[in-house]
N, C-alpha and C positions, 0 to 999 in steps of 0.2 A: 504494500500500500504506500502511494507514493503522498506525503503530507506537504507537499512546495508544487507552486504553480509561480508560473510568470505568468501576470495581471499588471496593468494599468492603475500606478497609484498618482494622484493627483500632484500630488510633494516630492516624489522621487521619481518619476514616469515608467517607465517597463522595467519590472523588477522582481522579483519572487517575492510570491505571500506564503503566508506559512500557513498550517492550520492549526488553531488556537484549541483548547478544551473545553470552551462553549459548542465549537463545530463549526466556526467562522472563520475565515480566511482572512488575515492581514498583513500590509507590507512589512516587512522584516526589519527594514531602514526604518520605520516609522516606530517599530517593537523596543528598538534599540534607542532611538531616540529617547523616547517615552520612559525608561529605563533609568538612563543619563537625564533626565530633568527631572523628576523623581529623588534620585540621589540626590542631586545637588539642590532641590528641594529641604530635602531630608538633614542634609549639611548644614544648609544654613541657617535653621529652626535649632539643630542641635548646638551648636555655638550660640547664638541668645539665650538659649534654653541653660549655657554654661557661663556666661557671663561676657561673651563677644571679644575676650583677650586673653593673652597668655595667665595663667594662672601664676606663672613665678617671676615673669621678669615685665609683663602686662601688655606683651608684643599684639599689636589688632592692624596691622597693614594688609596684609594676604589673607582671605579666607584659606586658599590653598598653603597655605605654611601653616595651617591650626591644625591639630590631632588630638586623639583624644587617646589617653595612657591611663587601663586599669591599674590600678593602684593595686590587688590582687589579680597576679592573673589564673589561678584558683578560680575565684566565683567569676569569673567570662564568661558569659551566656555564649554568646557574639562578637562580631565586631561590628560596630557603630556604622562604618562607611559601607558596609552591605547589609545591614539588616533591610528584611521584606516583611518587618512588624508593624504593630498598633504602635501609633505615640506612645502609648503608656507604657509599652514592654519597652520603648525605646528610654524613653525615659528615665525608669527603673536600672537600666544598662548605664546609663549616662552617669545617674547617682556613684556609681561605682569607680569614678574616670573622672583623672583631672584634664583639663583643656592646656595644652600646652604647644608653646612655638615647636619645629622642628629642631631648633637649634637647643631650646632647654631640653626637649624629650628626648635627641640624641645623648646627649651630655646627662640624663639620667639614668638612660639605659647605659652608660657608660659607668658610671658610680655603682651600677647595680651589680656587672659583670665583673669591675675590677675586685668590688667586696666578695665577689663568687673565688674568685681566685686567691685569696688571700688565707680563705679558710682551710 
């Protein structure tokens, strides 16, 4: 059973649709897209939602330089940047995780590893 056709989509023109678990056919580029604005959606609700800066050094220029570091990574449900949950679970995740620059969160996980070594 073949689940991809080439169809006529409006935004990306002759291109494979996929077929969905409703039992509807849609373009694949529009799947993807939808997907990626979602995310970044999701992104940038979860930084308000953490207080819109670095946590340790109060860095807010880049959305894309913000991450989010379980503080345990024991109770990790997930990770943040692909959860397909409710707010709420997100949320809950979130509680667990400080928001931090790339550069603090490198430099943490570097404190973390050097103390691993040491033992």
């Amino acid at each position: 059973m073949n689940n991809i056709e080439i169809k006529e989509c409006k935004t990306h023109g002759t291109t494979e649709f996929v077929l969905r678990n409703d039992g509807r056919y849609r373009c694949k580029k529009c799947s993807v897209d939808a997907v990626h604005k979602r995310r970044h959606k999701l992104k940038d609700k979860a930084i308000e939602y953490k207080g819109s800066k670095c946590e340790k050094c109060g860095y807010n220029k880049s959305k894309r330089a913000l991450s989010f570091h379980h503080l345990d990574p024991n109770e990790k449900e997930f990770a943040v940047s692909s959860a397909n949950k409710s707010w709420e679970k997100v949320k809950s995740e979130l509680d667990k995780c400080m928001l931090l620059c790339m550069n603090c969160h490198m430099e943490l996980h570097d404190e973390i590893e050097n103390s691993k070594t040491l033992v």
